[in-house]
DRENLOSE-380136 format. One line per 3 residues: for each residue x, y, z of N, C-alpha, C. Coordinates in nm, 2 decimals, decimal comma. Atoms other than C-alpha are relative to their C-alpha. Example, Ala and Ser with C-alpha at 12.3 -4.5 7.8 and 13.67 -1.06 7.14 Angstrom:
0,09:-0,12:0,00:1,23:-0,45:0,78:0,09:0,12:0,00 ~ -0,09:-0,11:0,00:1,37:-0,11:0,71:-0,08:0,11:0,08;
END
This chain:
0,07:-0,12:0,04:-3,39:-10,64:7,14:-0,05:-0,01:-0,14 ~ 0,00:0,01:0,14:-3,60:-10,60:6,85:0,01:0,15:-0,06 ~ -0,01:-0,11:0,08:-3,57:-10,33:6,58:-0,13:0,12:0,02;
0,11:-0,08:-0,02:-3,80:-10,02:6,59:-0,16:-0,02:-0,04 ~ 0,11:0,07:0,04:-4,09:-10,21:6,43:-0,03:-0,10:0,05 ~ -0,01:0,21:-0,07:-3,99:-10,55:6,57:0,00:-0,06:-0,11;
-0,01:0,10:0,11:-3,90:-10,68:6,24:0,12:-0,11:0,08 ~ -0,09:0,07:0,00:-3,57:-10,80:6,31:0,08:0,03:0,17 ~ -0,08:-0,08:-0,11:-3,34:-10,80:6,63:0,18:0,09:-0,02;
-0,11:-0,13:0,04:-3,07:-10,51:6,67:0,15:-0,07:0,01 ~ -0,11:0,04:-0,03:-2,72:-10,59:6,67:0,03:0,04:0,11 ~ 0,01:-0,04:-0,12:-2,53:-10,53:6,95:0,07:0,16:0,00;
-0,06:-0,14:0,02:-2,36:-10,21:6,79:-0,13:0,11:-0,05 ~ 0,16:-0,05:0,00:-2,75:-10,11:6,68:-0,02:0,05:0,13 ~ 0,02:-0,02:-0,11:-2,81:-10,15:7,03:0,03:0,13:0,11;
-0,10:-0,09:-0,09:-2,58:-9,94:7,18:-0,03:0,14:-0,03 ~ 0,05:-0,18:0,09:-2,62:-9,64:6,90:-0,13:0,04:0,06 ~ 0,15:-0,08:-0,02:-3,00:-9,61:7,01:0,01:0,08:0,09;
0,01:-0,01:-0,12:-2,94:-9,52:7,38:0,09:0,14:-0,07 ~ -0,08:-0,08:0,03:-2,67:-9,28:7,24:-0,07:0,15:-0,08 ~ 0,08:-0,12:0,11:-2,90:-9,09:6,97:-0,08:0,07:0,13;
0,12:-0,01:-0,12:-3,15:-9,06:7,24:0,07:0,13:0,13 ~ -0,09:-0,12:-0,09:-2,89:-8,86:7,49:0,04:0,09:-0,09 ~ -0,04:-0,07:0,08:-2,77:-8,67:7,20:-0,13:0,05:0,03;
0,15:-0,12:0,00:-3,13:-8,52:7,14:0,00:0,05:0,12 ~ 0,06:-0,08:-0,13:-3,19:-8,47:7,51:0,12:0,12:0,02 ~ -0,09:-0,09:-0,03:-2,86:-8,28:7,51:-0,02:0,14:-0,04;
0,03:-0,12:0,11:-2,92:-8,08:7,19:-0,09:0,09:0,06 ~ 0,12:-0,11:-0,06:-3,26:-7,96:7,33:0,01:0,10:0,10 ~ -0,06:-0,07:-0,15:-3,10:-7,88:7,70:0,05:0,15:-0,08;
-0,07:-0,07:0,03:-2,87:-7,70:7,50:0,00:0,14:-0,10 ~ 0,07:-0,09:0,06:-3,07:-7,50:7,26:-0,09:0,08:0,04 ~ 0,13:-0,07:-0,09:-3,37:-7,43:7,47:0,03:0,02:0,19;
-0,03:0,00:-0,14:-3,21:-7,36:7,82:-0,17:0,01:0,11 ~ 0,08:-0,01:-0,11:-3,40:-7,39:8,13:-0,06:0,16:0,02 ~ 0,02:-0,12:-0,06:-3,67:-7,10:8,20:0,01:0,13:-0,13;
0,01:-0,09:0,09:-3,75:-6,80:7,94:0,07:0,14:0,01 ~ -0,08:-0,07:-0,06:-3,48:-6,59:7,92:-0,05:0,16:-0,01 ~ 0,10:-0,14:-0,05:-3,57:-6,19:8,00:0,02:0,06:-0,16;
0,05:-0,04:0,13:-3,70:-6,01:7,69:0,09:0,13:-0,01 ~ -0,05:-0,08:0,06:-3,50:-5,72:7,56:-0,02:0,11:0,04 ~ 0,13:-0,10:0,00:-3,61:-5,38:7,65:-0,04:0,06:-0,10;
0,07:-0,02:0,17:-3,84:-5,28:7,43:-0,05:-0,13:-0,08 ~ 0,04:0,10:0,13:-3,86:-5,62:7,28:-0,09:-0,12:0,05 ~ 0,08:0,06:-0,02:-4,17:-5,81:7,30:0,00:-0,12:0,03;
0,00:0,12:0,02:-4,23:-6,17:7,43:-0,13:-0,05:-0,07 ~ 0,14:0,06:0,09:-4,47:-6,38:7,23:-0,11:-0,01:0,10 ~ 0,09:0,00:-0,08:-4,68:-6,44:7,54:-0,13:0,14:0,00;
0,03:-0,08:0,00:-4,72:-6,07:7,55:-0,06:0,04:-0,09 ~ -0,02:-0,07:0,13:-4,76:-6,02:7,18:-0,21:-0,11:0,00 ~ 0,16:0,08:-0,01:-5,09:-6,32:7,25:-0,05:0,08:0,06;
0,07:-0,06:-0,04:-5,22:-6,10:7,48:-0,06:0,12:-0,09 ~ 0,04:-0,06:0,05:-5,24:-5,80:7,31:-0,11:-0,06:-0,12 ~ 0,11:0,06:0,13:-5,42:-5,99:6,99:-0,11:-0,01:0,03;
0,14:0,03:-0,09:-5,66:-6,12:7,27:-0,07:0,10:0,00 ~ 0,02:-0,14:-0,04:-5,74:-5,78:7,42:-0,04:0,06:-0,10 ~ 0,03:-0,07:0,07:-5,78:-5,64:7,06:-0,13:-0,07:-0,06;
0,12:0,08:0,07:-6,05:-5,96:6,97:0,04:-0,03:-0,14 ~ -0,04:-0,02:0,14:-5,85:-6,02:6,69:0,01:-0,20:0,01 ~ -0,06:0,14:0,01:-5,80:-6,43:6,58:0,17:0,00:-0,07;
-0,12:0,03:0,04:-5,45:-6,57:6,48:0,01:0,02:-0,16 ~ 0,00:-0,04:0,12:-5,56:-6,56:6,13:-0,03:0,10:-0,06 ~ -0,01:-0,14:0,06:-5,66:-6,23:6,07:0,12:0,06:0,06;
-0,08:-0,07:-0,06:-5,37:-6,12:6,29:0,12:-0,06:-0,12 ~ -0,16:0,08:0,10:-5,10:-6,36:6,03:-0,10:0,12:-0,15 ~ 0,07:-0,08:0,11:-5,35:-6,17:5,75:0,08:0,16:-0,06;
-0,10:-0,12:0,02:-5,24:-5,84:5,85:0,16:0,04:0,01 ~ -0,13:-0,07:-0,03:-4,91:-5,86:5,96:0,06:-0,11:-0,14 ~ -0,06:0,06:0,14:-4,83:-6,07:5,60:0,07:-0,15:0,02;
-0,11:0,13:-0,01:-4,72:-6,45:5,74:-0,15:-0,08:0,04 ~ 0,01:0,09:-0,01:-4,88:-6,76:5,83:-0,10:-0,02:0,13 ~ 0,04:0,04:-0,14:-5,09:-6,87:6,14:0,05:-0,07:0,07;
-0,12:0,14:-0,08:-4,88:-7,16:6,24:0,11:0,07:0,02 ~ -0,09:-0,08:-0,06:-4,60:-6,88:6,25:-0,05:0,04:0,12 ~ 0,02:-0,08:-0,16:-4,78:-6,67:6,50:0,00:-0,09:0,12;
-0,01:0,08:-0,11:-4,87:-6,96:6,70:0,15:-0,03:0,01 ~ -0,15:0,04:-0,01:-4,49:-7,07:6,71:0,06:0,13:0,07 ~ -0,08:-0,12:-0,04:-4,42:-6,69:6,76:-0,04:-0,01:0,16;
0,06:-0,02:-0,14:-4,65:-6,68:7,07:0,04:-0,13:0,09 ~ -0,03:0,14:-0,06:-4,54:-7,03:7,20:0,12:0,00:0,03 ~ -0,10:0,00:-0,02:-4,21:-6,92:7,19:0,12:-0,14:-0,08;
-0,05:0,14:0,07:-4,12:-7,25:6,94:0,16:0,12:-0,13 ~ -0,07:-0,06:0,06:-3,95:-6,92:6,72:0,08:0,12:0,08 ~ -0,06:-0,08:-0,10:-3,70:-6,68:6,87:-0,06:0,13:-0,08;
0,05:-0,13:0,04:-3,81:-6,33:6,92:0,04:0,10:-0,10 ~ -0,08:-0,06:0,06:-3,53:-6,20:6,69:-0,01:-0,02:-0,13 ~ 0,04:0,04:0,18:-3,69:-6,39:6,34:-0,05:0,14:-0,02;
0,09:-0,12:0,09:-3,80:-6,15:6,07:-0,12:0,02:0,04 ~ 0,11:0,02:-0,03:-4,12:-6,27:6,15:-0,04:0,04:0,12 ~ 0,06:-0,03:-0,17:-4,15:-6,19:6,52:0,04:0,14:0,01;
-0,02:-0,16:-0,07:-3,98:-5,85:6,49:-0,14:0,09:-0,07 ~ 0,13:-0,06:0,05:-4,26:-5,80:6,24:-0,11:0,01:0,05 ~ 0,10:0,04:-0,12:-4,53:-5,91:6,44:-0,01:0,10:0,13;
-0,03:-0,14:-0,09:-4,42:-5,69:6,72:-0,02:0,17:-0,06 ~ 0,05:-0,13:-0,02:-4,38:-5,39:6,57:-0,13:0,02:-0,07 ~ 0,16:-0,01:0,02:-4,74:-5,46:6,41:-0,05:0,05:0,12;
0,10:-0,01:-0,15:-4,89:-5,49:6,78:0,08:0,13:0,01 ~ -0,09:-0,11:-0,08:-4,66:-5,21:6,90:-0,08:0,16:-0,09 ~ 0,04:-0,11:0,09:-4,83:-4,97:6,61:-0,13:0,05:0,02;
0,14:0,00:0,01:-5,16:-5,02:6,69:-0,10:-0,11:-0,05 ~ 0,07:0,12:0,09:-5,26:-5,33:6,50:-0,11:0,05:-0,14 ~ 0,12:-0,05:0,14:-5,40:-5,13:6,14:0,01:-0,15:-0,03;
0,03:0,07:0,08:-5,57:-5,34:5,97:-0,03:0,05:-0,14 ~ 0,00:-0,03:0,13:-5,60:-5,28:5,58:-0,18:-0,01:0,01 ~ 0,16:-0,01:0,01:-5,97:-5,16:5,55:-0,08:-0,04:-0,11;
0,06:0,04:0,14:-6,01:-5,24:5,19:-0,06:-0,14:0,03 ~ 0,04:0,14:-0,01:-6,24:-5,55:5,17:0,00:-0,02:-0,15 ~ -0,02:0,03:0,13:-6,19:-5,76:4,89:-0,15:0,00:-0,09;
0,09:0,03:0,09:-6,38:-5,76:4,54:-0,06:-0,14:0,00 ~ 0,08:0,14:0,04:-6,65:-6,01:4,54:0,02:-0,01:-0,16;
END
């Protein structure tokens, strides 16, 4: 076997650890992200839901991260379900959509 580059070949205690790391991750993930989306709270939004509404309003991810005060690569994560509904950031997000979606009308000083 050679090494993850193929410089050199693995020992045979190298060897062995790979296969090991490898079932570890698959476990971790099993074990963090269970099979299947488990049922949302009542009352408490899933990101799926929380994309639609954005849709429905014609709004993009960036003005939506704009007004609710975070990031776009959050929301996407929020709505992809990559972050659990229960972050700061997703309860915020929610109860944004859930309010109505204001948006701050002031436009900025050129």
């Amino acid at each position: 076997m050679r090494g993850g580059n193929g410089q050199r070949p693995l020992s045979k205690r190298e060897a062995i650890r790979c296969p090991r790391r490898y079932v570890a991750r698959e476990v971790y993930w099993a074990i963090t992200h269970p099979f299947g989306e488990p049922q949302a709270r009542r009352g408490e939004a899933s990101g799926q839901s929380l994309r639609e509404a954005r849709l429905i309003a014609g709004m993009t991810q960036r003005e939506a991260a704009a007004a609710v005060g975070t990031g776009a690569s959050t929301l996407s994560k929020i709505e992809s379900a990559r972050i659990s509904g229960r972050s700061k950031a997703a309860r915020r997000y929610a109860s944004w959509v859930s309010d109505g979606m204001p948006v701050d009308s002031e436009e900025p000083a050129a």
